[in-house]
C-alpha positions as CSV (number, residue, x, y, z in Angstrom):
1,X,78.9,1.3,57.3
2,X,75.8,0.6,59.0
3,X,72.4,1.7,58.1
4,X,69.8,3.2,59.6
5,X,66.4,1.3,60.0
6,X,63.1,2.8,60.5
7,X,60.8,1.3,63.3
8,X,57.7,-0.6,61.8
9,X,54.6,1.2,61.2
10,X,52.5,1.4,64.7
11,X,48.5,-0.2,64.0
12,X,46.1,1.5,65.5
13,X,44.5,-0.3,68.3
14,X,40.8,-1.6,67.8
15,X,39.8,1.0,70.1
16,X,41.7,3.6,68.0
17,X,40.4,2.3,64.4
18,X,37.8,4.4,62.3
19,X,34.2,3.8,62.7
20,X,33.9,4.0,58.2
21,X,34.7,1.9,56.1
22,X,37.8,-0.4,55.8
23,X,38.8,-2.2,52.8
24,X,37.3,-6.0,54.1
25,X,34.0,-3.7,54.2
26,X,33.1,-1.6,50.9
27,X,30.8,1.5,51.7
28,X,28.2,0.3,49.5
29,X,27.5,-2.9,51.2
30,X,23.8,-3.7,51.2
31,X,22.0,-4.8,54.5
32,X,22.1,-8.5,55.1
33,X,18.2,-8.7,54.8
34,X,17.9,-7.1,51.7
35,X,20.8,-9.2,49.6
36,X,18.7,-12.0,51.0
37,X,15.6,-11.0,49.1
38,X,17.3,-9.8,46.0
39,X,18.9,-13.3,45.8
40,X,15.5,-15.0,46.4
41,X,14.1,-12.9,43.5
42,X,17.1,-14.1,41.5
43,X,16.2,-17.6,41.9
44,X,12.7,-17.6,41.8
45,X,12.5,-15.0,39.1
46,X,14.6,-17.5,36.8
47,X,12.1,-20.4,38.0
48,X,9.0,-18.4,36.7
49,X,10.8,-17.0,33.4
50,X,11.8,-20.2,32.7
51,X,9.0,-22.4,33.2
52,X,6.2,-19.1,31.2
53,X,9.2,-19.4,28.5
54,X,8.5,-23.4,28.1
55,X,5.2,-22.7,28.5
56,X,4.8,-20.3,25.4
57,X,7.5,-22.4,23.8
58,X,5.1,-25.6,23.3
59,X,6.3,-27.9,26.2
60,X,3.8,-30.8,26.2
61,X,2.3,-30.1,29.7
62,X,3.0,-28.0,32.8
63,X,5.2,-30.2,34.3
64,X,7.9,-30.6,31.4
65,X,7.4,-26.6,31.5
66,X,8.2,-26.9,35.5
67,X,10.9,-29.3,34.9
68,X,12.8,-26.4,32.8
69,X,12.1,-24.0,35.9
70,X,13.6,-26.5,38.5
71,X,16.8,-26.4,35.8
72,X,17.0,-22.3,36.0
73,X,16.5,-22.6,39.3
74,X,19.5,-24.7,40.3
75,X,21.5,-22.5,37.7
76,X,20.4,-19.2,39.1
77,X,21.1,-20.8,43.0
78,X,24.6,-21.4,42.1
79,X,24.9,-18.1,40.1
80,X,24.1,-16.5,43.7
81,X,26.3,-19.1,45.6
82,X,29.4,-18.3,43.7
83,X,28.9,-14.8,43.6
84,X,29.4,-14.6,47.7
């Protein structure tokens, strides 16, 4: 007894494929410039949080205040580099 097979799926040819949306590409994807600038306001806006925080919190001078900012600013970079 033999069975029948069915031939494999045929792909579409690049020339053939949809112009939307595919699933390597969600519809909602942002333009490239403007993830860029959100993620800079992510970093920087962690810097200046955390450095006004230190600030109001008592740190002894600006520059212990900064050196908190410098620390929520290599958090917040690697928050945006592991999100991607």
């Amino acid at each position: 007894m033999t069975r029948s097979r069915r031939p494999p799926a045929k792909r579409p040819r690049a020339s053939e494929a949809p112009d939307g949306p595919t699933a390597t590409e969600p519809a909602t994807r942002l333009p490239r410039r403007r993830t860029v600038l959100v993620d800079l306001a992510i970093m920087i806006g962690a810097f200046a949080a955390a450095s006004g925080g230190a600030e109001l919190a008592g740190a002894a001078n600006l520059g212990t205040a900064l050196s908190f900012g410098q620390i929520a600013f290599a958090l917040a970079a690697f928050y945006v580099f592991m999100r991607r």
